[in-house]
N, C-alpha and C positions, 0 to 999 in steps of 0.2 A: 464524400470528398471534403479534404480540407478547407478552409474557408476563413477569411480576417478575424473572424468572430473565435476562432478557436488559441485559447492560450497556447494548445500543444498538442500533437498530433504522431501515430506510428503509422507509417504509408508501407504496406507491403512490405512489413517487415520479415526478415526468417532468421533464425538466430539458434545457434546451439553448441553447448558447453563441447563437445565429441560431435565430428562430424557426421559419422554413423549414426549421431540420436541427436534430430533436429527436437530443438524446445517448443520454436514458435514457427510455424511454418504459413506467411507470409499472411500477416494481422497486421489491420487498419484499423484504428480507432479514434476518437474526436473527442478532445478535451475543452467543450465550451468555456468560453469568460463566464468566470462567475458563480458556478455552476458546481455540485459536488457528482464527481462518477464514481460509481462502485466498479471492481472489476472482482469477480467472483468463479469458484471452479475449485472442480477437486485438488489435493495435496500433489507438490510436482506437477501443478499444468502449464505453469511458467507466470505467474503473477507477479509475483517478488520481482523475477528477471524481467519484467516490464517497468517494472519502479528505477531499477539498476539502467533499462538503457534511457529513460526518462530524463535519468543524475546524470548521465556520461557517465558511468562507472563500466559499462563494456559500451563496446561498438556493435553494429546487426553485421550476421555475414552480405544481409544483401536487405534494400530497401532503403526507408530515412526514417532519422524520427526530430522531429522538430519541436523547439523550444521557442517562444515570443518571436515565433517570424527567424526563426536561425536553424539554421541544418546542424546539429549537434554533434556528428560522429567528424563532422568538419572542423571543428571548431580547434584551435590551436592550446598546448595547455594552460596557457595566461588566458586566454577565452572562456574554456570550459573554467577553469577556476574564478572569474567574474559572474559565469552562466549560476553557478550553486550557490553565489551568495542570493539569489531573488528565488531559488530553491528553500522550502523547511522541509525536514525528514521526522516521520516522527516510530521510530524503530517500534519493533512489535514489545519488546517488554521496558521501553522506554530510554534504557542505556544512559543513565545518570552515572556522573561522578562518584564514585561511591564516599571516598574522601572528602568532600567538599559538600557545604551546606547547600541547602535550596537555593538561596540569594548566588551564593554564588557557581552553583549552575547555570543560571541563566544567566548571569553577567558576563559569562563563559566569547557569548558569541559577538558582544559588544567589544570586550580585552583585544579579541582576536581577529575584528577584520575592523576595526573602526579604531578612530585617535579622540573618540570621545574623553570627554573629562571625566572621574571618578563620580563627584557631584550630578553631570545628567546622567549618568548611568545609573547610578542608585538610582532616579526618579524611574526610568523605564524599566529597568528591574522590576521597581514595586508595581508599575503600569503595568504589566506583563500579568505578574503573577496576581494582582486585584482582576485583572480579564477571565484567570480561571478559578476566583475564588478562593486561592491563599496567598493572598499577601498576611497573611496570618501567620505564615508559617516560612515565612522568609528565611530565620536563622535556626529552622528546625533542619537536624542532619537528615539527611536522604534514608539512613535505616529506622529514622522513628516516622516512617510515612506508611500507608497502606499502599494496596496496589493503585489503589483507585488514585491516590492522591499522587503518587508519584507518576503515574500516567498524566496527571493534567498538568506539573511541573513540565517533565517534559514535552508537553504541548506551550505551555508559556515560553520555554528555552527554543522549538523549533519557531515562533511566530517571533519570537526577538527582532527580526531583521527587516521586517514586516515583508513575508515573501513574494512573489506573484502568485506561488503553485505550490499547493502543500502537496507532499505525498505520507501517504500512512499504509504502514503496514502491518496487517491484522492489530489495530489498538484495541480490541475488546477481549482480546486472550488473555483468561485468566483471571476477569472481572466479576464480580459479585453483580445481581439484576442493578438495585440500583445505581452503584459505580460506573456500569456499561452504559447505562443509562442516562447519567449524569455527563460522562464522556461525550457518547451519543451528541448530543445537544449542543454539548459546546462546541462539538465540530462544525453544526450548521449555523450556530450562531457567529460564531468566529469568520467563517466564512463570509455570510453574510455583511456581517459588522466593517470588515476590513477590506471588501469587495477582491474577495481573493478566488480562487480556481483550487478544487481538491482533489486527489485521486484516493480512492478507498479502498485496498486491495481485506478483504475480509471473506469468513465464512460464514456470519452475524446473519441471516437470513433479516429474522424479525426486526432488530435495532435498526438494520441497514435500509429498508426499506421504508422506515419512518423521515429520513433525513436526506436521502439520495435524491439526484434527479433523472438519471440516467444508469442503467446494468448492464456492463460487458460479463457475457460466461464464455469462460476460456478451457476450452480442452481437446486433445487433440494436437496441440501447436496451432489453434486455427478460434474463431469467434464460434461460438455453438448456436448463441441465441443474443439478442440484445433488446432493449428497451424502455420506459419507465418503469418506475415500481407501478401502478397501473395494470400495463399489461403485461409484467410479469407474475401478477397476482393473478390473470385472468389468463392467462398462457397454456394452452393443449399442449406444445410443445412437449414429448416426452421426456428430454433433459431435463428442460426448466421445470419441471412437476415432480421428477425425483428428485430433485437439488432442493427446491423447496418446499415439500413435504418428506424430506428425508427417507424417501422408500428406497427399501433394497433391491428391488427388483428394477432394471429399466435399462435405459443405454447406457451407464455405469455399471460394471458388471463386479463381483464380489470378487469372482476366482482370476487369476490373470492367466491367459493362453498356456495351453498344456496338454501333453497326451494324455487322452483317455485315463482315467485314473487305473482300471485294469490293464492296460497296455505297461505302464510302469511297472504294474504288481510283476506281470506276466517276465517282462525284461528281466525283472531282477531274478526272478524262479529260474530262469536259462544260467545267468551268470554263475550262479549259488552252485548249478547242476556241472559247469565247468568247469569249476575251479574243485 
């Protein structure tokens, strides 16, 4: 059950792109103060679309999901557009400016929802990017950056506003050990440091498991298993022992539903013989 204590919460939610093919089919989850949650699960189990009803960017066909004590899918568009500024997003391959330098990516979110002066901007600017270790690289353009580095950029540009609720979506795709790892860290520290609430949507077993406090596994349209890293580590659970020992065999199945592989052969031998 929800509770004061949770920044954000999805009550019985069901939600799906085609009504024919529900995504989430009616998930509850608790996003404590403070606190970093992973939400994890095979490709297409609806993760992403849980970050997306998190934003407002869709509404559930049925349920709630709630933002600091606010019903979201209620929320009028001047509402929701105040809701996203206490929002950071931080996309899966970072989504920088490509045109524009470091410094002013992240000055980006300052220009545009604030009438700060040029002068504190530049100072939070460089406060931003000294938080992830390049204020070094302020007037460095975005294409002379690695992955790594452009991942923490845009974690200095989503923390700009200084949010209540980060969301992230897979930040370690595509990461070298120790860039993921570097990342890693700074997500829990950040969190930490700025007494903030995160959501982790990843498939990072190891990293994630160092830095989480809590793991949603999602599939089915439904919660499969949840817990600490803890007793997700210590978990019989059939899912959560394929998901993270990576076996191919288990309640994830390789082949998707199908006739008989000879029953197709056989079909087609009729067809062949008809025509």
């Amino acid at each position: 059950m929800p509770s004061s204590d949770d920044i954000a919460s999805l009550n019985d939610v069901h939600f799906g792109y085609v009504a024919s093919r529900p995504v989430l089919d009616g998930i509850s989850m608790r996003i404590p103060r403070g606190k970093v949650v992973a939400i994890m699960g095979g490709s297409g189990c609806g993760k992403t679309t849980i970050l997306r009803l998190l934003a407002g960017q869709m509404r559930p066909d049925k349920g709630n999901v709630v933002f600091d004590r606010q019903s979201v899918p209620r929320l009028s568009k001047p509402e929701l557009y105040a809701m996203r500024r206490r929002l950071g997003f931080l996309f899966q391959f970072g989504a920088l400016f490509t045109d524009m330098s470091v410094y002013e990516n992240v000055a980006f979110p300052f220009r545009e929802h604030t009438d700060l002066s040029e002068e504190l901007i530049h100072d939070l600017v460089l406060m931003k990017l000294n938080a992830v270790g390049l204020r070094g690289a302020a007037y460095s353009r975005t294409n002379e950056l690695s992955g790594g580095m452009a991942r923490r950029v845009a974690l200095a540009r989503a923390i700009a506003l200084d949010p209540l609720l980060m969301l992230y979506d897979e930040p370690f795709t595509g990461l070298d050990p120790i860039s993921l790892s570097v990342v890693g860290q700074l997500i829990r520290r950040l969190n930490d440091a700025l007494g903030i609430s995160s959501v982790l949507v990843t498939h990072d077993i190891y990293q994630s498991l160092k830095i989480v406090d809590y793991v949603y596994f999602v599939g089915e349209g439904r919660i499969l298993a949840e817990g600490t890293p803890e007793a997700i580590r210590s978990s019989t659970d059939p899912f959560v022992k394929q998901f993270v020992n990576g076996e191919e065999d288990g309640p994830v199945p390789l082949h998707m539903k199908a006739l008989p592989l000879a029953t197709d052969f056989l079909g087609r031998a009729i067809e062949e013989r008809a025509q």
